[in-house]
C-alpha positions in Angstrom: -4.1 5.2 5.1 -6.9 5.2 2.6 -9.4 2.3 2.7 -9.6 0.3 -0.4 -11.7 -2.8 -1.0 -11.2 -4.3 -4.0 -12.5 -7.8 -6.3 -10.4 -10.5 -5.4 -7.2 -11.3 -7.1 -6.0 -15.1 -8.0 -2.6 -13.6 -7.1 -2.8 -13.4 -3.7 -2.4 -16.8 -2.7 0.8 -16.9 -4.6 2.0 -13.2 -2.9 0.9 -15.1 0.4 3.6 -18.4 -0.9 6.1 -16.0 -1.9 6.1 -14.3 2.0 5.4 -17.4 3.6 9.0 -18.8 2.0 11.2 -15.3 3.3 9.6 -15.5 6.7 10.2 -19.6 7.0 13.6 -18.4 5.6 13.7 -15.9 8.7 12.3 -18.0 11.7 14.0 -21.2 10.5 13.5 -23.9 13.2 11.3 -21.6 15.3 8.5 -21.5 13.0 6.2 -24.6 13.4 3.3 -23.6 10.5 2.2 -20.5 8.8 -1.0 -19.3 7.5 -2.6 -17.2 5.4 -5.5 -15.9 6.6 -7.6 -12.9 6.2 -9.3 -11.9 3.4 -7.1 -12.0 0.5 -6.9 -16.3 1.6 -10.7 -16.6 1.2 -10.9 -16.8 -2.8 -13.7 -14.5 -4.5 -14.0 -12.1 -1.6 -13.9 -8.7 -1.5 -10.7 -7.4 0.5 -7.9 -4.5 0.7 -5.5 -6.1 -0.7 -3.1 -7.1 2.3 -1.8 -10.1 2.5 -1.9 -11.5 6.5 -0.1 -14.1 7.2 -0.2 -16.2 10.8 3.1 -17.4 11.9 3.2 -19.9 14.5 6.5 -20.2 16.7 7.7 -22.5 19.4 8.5 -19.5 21.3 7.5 -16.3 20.8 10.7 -14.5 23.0 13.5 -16.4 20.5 10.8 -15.4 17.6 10.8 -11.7 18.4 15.2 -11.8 18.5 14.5 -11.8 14.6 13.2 -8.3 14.7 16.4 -6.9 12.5 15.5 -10.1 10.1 12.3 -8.6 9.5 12.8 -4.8 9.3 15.7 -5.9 6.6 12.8 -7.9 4.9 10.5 -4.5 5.2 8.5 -5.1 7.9 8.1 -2.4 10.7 8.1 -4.0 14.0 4.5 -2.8 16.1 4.5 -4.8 19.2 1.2 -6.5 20.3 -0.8 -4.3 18.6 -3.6 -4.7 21.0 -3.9 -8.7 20.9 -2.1 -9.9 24.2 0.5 -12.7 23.1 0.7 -11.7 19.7 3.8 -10.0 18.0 2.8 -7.6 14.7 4.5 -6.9 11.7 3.1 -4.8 8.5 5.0 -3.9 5.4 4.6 -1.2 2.5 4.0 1.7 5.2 1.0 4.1 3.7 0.6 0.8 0.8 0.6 -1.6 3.2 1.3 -5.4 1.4 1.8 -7.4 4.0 0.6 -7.7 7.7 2.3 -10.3 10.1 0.3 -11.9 13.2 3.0 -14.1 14.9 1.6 -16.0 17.7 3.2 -18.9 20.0 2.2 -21.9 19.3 0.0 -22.8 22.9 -1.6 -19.1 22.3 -4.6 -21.8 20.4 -7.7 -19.1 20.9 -6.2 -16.5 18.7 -4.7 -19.1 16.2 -8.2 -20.8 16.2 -10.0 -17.7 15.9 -7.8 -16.6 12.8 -8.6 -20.1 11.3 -12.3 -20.7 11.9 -12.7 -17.5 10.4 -11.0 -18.1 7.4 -12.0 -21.7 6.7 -16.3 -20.6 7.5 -16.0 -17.9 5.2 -14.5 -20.7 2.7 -17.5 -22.9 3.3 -20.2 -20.0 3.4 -19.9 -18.1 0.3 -23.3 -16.3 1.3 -22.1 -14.8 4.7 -18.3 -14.1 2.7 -20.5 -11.8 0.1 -22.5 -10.3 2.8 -19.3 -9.5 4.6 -17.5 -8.3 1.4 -20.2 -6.1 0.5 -20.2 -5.0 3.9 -16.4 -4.1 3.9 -17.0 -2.0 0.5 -19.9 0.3 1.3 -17.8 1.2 4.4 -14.7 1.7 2.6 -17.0 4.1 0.4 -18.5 5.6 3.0 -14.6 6.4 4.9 -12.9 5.8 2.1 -10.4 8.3 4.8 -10.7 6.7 7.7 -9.6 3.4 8.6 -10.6 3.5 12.1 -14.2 3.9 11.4 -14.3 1.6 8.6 -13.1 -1.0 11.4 -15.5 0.1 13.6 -18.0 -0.3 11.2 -17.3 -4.0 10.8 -16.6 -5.0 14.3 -20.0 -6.0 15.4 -20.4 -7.8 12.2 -17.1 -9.8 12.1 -18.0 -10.6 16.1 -20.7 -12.6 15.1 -18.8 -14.2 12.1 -16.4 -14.8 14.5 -19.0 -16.7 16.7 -20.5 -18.5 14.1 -17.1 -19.4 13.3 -16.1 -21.2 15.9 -19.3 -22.8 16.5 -19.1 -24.3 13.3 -15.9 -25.4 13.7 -16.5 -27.3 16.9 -19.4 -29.5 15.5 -17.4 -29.9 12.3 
């Protein structure tokens, strides 16, 4: 997959609506909320343009039974992914579109994490530009190599992270 960073694009929330609608369409009654979170929901940030979206089911096990659902939608079904709890979707194989993170609802320190993130990044537009210029100098420098432009953000996005959810608990 090449690594592309681009400016951001006023379409994305409505990308993100348009999704959000099919998947509600798919989980029905399972699905309590769902988010868009990520980069592309943090307007004026630099982001590859996928949309993630956050699910959040009553139960993850009846979720998951909708696998077909989402593969007929486009999705390709990837498990955890590395995130205990969580069940992953991503669409538009090598041009990805769309990535799903579906989480239970009691599973609240991954759906806090996802949330604090997004909503600090809102409220800070200086750390957002420091991270979006962060995210395009590596995408330069692996422009190939989607593991090390990951790597190359992890310690930064920790802290973000941190900061985060420190802000959101005295908010």
């Amino acid at each position: 997959m090449n690594v592309v960073v681009t400016v951001y694009d006023e379409k994305w929330p409505s990308m993100f609506e348009e999704e959000a609608r099919a998947l509600k369409a798919v989980f029905a009654d399972e699905c309590i909320d769902i988010h868009h979170i990520g980069s592309t929901s943090v307007p004026g940030l630099l982001a590859k343009p996928i949309i993630d979206i956050m699910p959040v089911v009553k139960n993850i096990e009846k979720a998951e039974s909708f696998r077909e659902e989402m593969i007929q939608l486009g999705y390709e079904p990837l498990g955890e992914a590395g995130i205990s709890g969580r069940r992953y979707y991503r669409k538009g194989g090598k041009h990805r579109t769309h990535h799903v993170h579906m989480f239970q609802f009691d599973h609240d320190e991954e759906i806090e994490r996802h949330i604090a993130f997004r909503d600090y990044l809102r409220a800070h537009r200086e750390q957002a530009e420091k991270y979006g210029c962060l995210k395009a100098r590596l995408a330069k420098q692996f422009p190939y190599d989607i593991e090390a432009y990951m790597d190359g953000k992890d310690k930064f996005v920790k802290q973000l992270e941190q900061d985060a959810l420190h802000w959101k608990a005295n908010d």
